[in-house]
Structure formats: C-alpha cells, structure tokens
Residue, then its C-alpha position, 0 to 999 in steps of 0.5 A: x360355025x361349029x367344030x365338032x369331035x368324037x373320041x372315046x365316049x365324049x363329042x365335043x362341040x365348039x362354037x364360032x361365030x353365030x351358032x345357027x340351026x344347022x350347026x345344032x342338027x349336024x351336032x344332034x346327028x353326032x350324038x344321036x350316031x355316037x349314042x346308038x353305038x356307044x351308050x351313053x356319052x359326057x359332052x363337052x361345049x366351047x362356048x367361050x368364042x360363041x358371038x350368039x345363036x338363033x331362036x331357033x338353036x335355043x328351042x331346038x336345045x330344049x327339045x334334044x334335052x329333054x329327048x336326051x334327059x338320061x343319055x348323058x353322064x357329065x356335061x362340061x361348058x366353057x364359057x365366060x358369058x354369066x347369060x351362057x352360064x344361066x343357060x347351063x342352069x336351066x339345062x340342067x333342069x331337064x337332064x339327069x347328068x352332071x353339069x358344069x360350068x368352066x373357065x378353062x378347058x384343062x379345068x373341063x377335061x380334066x373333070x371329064x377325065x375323072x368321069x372316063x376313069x371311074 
C-alpha cells in the first residue's frame, strides 16, 4: 500500500507493506500530472516501513528513471535498510538529480526545503 502527496513541487510516496505494481503506476501517474504541469519536481520516498517489493516494481523503477533522468531536482529516501540504500546508489546512476539518503524525515525535509528556497 502506498500514501501519496503533492504540495508545491515535491510528490511524496510512502510505502506500507509490500510495495507492488500497482502502487508504483498510481505514483508515475502522479509524477507524470505533476511534471507537465509543474516542471520539474524533488521526490521524497518513505521506505522506512516498506516490507519489500515485487520484480516487477524493481524494473518499472529502472525503466521511469531513465525515462525521467532530467525531470527531477533532488530525491530524498527514507530508509533504515543498507539493500534500499544500495538501491538508491545505483538509482542515482541514471538520473541528473541530487540524491540522498536519510534516517529522519525532519533531516530529508529539511534538505528538500533548502532546494524550494534557492
């Protein structure tokens, strides 16, 4: 299951449970509405509760990432997971946006914020 919100240039996503297929596309549309309108926009993942994902979820990432590779200015992911943070790392290979990981959310907004500001 997945919680989703838009306010202001950042579309955050967080993820309960099992993070499945579905849950991924209802967050590409998101983006997708958010960047035709908007330009482009800082994301903010929620990991920290993720139990795990489907195959599919990992190869749909790859694939929006690359289609996506300019359209994002920072990207924050909350985790505690070192396999999530690997992830992260090799994310970042495929986009031009700034990416971090964090423990706390104050930490990730606070460091999105500075983004919105400048």
């Amino acid at each position: 299951m997945i919680v989703t919100d838009h306010q202001s240039n950042l579309v955050t996503l967080a993820v309960i449970g099992e993070f499945t297929l579905a849950d991924y596309k209802e967050f590409e549309e998101l983006v997708n509405f958010t960047l035709k309108f908007e330009g482009p926009v800082d994301l903010l993942f929620d990991l920290r509760e993720m139990a795990n994902f489907t195959l599919d979820v990992a190869w749909e990432e790859i694939k929006f990432s690359r289609a996506h590779a300019h359209d994002f200015r920072r990207i924050a992911v909350l985790t505690g997971s070192q396999w999530v943070r690997w992830s992260a790392w090799l994310t970042q290979t495929t986009v031009d946006a700034d990416l971090r990981v964090f423990d706390g959310e104050a930490d990730a907004r606070n460091w999105l914020g500075e983004a919105a500001a400048a």
